[in-house]
N, C-alpha and C positions, 0 to 999 in steps of 0.2 A: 574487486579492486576499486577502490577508492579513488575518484582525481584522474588527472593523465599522469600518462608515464613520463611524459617531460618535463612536467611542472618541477620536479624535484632539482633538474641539472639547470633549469633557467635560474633559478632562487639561487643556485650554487654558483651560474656564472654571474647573476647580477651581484653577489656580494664580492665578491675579486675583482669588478669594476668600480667600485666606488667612488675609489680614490682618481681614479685616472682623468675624469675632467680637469679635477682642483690641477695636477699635476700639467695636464694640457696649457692650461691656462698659465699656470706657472712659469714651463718655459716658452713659450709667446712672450711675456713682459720681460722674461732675460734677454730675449732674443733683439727685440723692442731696444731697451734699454743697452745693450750693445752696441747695434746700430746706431740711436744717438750719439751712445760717445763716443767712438769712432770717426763722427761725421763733426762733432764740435773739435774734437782735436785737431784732424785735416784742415778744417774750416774756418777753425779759433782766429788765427792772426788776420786773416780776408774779414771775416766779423766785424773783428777790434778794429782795422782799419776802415769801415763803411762807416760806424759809430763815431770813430774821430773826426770823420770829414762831416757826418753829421753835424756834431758838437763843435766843430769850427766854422761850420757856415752857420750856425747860430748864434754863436758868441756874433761874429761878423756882421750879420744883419741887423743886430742889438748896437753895434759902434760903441760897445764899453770893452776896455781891455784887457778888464778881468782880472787878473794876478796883479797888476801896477795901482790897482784901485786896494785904498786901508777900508780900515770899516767904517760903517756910515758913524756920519755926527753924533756925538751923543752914546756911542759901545765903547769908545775909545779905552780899553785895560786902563789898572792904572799905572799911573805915571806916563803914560802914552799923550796924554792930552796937555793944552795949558792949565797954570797953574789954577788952582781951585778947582779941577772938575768940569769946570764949564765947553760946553761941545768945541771944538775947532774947527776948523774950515773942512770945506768939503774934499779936500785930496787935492791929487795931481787935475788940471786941465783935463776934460774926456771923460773925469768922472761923475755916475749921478748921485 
């Protein structure tokens, strides 16, 4: 007798394991990725509001008022500007 006697049924069980890490792994990052969006969904609108009070105590600290401000001198589209092309004033009061 050649070999052990197991050697035969090891090689027979490690080939029908193969696959099963990749697949391990596979559902972990479903799993993973469930959990995220589950938690951005619940979470979304709390998110979006920390971000806007972000984005308005930033605008705020800057003292420009952002949306009342045209484009600077000089982008003016056309027909937006005086005649010839040439830059116009700088906006409303406030702006830089």
């Amino acid at each position: 007798m050649r070999g052990r006697p197991w050697e035969g049924h090891v090689q027979t069980w490690l080939k029908h394991e193969r696959g099963q890490g990749l697949v391990e792994y596979g559902l972990i990052i479903f799993l993973v990725a469930v959990v995220i969006i589950a938690l951005l969904v619940l979470l979304g609108p709390q998110i979006g509001s920390i971000f806007s009070g972000i984005t308005g105590s930033i605008q705020g600290s800057l003292g420009s008022p952002g949306a009342d401000c045209g484009p600077p001198p000089g982008l003016a589209g056309p027909g937006q500007g005086p005649p010839g092309g040439l830059p116009g004033p700088g906006g409303p009061p406030g702006c830089r």
